[in-house]
SETI-930056 format. One record per residue (C-alpha): residue number from 1; residue in one letter; x, y, z. Coordinates in steps of 0.1 Angstrom, whole numbers. Each point is the difference from the previous one (the first is absolute). Layout:
BEGIN
<rec k="NUM" r="A" xx="X" yy="Y" zz="Z"/>
...
This chain:
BEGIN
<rec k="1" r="X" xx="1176" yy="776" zz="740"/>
<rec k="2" r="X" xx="11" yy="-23" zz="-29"/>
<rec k="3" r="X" xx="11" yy="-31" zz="-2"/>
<rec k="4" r="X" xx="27" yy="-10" zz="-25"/>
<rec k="5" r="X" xx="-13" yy="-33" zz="-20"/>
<rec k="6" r="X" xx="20" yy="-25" zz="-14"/>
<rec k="7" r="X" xx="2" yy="5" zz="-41"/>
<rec k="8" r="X" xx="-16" yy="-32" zz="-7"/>
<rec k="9" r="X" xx="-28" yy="9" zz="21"/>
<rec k="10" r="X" xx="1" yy="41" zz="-16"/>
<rec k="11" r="X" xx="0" yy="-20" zz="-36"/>
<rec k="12" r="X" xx="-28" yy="-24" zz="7"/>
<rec k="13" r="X" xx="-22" yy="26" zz="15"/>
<rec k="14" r="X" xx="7" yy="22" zz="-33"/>
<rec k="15" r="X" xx="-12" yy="-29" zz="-21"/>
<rec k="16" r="X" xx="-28" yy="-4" zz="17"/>
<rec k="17" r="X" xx="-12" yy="37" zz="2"/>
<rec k="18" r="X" xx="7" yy="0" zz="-39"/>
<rec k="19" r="X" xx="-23" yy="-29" zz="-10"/>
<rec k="20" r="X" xx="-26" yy="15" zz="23"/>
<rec k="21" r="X" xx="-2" yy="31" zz="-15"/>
<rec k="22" r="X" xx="6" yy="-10" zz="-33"/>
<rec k="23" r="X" xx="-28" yy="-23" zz="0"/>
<rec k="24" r="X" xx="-24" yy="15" zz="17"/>
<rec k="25" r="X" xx="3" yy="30" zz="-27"/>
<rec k="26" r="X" xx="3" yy="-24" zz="-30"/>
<rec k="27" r="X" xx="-26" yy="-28" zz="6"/>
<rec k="28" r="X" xx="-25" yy="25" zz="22"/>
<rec k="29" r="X" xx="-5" yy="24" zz="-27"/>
<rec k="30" r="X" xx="-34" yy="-19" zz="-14"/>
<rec k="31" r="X" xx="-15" yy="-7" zz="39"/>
<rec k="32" r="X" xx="-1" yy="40" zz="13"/>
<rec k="33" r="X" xx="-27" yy="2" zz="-34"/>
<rec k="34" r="X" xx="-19" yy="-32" zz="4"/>
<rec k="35" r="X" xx="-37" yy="-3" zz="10"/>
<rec k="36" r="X" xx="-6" yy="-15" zz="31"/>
<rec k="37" r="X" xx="-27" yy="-27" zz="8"/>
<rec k="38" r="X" xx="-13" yy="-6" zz="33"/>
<rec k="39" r="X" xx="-25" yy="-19" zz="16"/>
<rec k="40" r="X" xx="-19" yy="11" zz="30"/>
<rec k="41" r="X" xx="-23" yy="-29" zz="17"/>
<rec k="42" r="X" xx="-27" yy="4" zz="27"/>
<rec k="43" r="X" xx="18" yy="-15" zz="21"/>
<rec k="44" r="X" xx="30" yy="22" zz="4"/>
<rec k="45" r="X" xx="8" yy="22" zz="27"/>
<rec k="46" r="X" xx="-26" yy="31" zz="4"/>
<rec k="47" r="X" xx="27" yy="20" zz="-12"/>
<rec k="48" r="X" xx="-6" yy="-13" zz="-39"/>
<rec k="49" r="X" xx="-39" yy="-12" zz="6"/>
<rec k="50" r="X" xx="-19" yy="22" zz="17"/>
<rec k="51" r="X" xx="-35" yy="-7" zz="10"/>
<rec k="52" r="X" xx="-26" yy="24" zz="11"/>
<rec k="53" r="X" xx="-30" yy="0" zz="14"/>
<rec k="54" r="X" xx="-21" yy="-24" zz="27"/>
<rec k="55" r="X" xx="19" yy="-25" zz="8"/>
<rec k="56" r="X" xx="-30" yy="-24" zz="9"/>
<rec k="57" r="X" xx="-3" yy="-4" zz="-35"/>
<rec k="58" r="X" xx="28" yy="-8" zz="-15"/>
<rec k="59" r="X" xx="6" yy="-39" zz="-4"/>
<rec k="60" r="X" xx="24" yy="-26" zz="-14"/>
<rec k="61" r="X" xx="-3" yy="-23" zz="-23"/>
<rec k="62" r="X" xx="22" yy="-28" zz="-12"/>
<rec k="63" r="X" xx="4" yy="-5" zz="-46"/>
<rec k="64" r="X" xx="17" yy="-22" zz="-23"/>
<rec k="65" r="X" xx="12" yy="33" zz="-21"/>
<rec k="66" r="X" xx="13" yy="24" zz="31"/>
<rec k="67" r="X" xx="31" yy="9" zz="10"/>
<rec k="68" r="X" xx="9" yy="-19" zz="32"/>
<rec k="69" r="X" xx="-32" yy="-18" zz="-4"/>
<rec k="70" r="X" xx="-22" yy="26" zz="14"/>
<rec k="71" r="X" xx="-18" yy="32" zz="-5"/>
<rec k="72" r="X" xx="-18" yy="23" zz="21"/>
<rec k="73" r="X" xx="-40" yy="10" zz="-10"/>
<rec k="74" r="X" xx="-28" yy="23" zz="14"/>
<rec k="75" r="X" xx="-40" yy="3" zz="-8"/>
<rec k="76" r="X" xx="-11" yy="26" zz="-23"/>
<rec k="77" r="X" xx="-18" yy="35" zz="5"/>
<rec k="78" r="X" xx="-18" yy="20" zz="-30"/>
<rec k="79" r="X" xx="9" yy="37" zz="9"/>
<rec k="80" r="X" xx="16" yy="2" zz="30"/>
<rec k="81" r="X" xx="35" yy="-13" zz="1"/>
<rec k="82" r="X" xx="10" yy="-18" zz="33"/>
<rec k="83" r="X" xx="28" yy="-20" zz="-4"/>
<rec k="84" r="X" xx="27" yy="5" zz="-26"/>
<rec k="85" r="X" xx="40" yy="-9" zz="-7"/>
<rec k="86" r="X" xx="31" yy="13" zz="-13"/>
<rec k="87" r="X" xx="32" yy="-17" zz="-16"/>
<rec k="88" r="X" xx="26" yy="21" zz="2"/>
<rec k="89" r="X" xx="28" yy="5" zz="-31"/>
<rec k="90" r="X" xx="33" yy="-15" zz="16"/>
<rec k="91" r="X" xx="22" yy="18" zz="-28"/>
<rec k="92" r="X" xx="26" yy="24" zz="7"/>
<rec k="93" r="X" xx="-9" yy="19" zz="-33"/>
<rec k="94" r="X" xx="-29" yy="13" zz="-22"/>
<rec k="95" r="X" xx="-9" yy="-26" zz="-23"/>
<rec k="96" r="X" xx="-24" yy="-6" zz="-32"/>
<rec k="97" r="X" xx="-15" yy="-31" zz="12"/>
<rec k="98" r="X" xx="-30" yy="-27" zz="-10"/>
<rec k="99" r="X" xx="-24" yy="-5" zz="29"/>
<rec k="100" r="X" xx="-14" yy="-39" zz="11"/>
<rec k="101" r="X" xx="-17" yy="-9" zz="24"/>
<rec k="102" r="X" xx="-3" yy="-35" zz="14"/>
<rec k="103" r="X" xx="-35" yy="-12" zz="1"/>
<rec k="104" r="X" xx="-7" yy="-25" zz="26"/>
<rec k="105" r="X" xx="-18" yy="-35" zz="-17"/>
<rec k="106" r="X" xx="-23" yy="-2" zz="31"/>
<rec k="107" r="X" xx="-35" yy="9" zz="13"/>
<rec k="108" r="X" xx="19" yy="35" zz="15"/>
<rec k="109" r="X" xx="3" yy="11" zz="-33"/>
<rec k="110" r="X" xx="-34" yy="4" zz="-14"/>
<rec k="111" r="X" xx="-4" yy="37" zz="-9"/>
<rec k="112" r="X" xx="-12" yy="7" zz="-36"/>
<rec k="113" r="X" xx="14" yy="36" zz="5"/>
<rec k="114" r="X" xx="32" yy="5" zz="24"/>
<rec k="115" r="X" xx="17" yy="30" zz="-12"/>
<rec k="116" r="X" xx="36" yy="5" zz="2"/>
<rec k="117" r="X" xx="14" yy="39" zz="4"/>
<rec k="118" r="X" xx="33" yy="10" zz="-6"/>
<rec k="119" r="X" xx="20" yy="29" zz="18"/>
<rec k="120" r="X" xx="-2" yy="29" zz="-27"/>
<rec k="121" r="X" xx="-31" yy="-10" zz="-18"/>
<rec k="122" r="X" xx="-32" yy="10" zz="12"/>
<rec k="123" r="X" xx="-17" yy="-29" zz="-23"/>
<rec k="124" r="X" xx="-7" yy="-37" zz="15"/>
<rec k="125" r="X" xx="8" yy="-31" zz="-20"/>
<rec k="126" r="X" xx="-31" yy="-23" zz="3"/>
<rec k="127" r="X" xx="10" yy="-38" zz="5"/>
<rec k="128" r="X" xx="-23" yy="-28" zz="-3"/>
<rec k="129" r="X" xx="15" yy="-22" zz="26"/>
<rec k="130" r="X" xx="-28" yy="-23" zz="-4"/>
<rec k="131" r="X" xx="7" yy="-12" zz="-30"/>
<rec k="132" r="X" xx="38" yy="-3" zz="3"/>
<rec k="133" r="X" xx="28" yy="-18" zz="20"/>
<rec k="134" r="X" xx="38" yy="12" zz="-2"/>
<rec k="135" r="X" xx="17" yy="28" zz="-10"/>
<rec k="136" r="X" xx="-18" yy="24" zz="-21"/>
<rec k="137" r="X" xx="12" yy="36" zz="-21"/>
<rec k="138" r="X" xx="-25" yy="26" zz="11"/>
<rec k="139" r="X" xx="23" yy="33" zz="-10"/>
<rec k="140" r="X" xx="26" yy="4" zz="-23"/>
<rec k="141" r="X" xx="27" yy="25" zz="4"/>
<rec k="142" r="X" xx="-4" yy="16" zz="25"/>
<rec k="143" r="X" xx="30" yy="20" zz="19"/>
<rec k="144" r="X" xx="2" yy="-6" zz="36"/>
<rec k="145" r="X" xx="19" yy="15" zz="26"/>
<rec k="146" r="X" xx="21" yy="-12" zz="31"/>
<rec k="147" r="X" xx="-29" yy="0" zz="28"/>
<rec k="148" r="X" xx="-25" yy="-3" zz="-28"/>
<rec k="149" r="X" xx="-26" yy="-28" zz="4"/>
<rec k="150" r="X" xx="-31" yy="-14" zz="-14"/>
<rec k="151" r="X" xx="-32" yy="1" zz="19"/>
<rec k="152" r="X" xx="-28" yy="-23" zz="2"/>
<rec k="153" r="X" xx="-32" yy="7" zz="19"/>
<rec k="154" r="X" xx="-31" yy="-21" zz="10"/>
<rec k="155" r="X" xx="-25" yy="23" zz="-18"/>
<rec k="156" r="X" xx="-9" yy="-20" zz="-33"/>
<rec k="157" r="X" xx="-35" yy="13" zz="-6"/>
<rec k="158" r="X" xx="-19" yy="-32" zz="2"/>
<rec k="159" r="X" xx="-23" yy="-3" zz="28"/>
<rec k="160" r="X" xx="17" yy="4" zz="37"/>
<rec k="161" r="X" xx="10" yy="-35" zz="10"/>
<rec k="162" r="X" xx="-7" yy="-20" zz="-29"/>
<rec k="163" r="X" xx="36" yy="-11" zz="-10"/>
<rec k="164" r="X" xx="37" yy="3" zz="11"/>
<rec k="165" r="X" xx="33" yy="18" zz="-11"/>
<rec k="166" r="X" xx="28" yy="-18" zz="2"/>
<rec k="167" r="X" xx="38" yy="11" zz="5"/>
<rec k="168" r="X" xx="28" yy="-17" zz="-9"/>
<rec k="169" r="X" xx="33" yy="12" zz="-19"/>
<rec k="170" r="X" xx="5" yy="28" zz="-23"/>
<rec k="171" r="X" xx="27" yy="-4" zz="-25"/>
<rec k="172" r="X" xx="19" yy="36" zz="-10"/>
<rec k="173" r="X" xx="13" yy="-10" zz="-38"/>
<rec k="174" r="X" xx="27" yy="20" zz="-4"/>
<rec k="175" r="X" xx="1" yy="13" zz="-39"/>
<rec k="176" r="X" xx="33" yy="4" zz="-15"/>
């Protein structure tokens, strides 16, 4: 059932499993503790973007500012939500994180009003994503857990129609 090694091979082998463990539990102590940041795009996989909704509505569009150089957008509604999306946390752990979203610098991004919500808080974070292009902070410290996400939906409150939500990346900020 076992086989008998040669020494050298019994010594190497020895040397080997000491610097593994040794350094994994001297260099690795700092990691285990560390905030994680993560960046979820529009493009991924349904399994970290998620969109909802009719799908007759949802569009791409191409930006200077996006991640992989696109971003996905929909028409607006004033009550009634209709389309919507999620970007799921990737992390492992809870985390205290900062919350960004990428703002499309295109015509797809044109709401005065799109409102972010976070898993856990029953508030929205309003985004003027007319006026802005790249990453913005719209919620600071927030704790997120693993299968937590943020949510955007189409309902802005402007009149149905009259502008467009864009979707790009969201950026979990991972506080230390």
């Amino acid at each position: 059932m076992f086989k008998i090694v040669k020494k050298e091979n019994t010594l190497l082998l020895a040397v080997i499993m000491f610097i593994t463990i040794f350094s994994t539990s001297f260099f690795n102590t700092s990691v285990a503790s560390a905030a994680q940041d993560t960046i979820v795009d529009d493009q991924n996989a349904s399994y970290y973007f998620f969109k909802g909704g009719d799908a007759r509505y949802w569009k791409t569009g191409t930006c200077s500012l996006c991640v992989n150089g696109s971003y996905t957008y929909t028409g607006n509604t004033t009550s009634t939500v209709g389309n919507y999306a999620y970007w799921y946390y990737r992390g492992f752990t809870t985390e205290v994180v900062d919350l960004l979203a990428n703002i499309p610098n295109a015509i797809g991004a044109n709401t005065t009003n799109a409102t972010y919500f976070v898993t856990g808080y029953g508030t929205g974070y309003s985004v003027n994503q007319k006026a802005i292009g790249g990453y913005t902070r719209f919620a600071t410290n927030r704790t997120i857990n693993p299968g937590g996400y943020v949510e955007l939906r189409d309902r802005t409150g402007e009149p149905s129609g009259t502008t467009n939500i864009g979707f790009d990346s969201m950026f979990f900020n991972g506080i230390k």
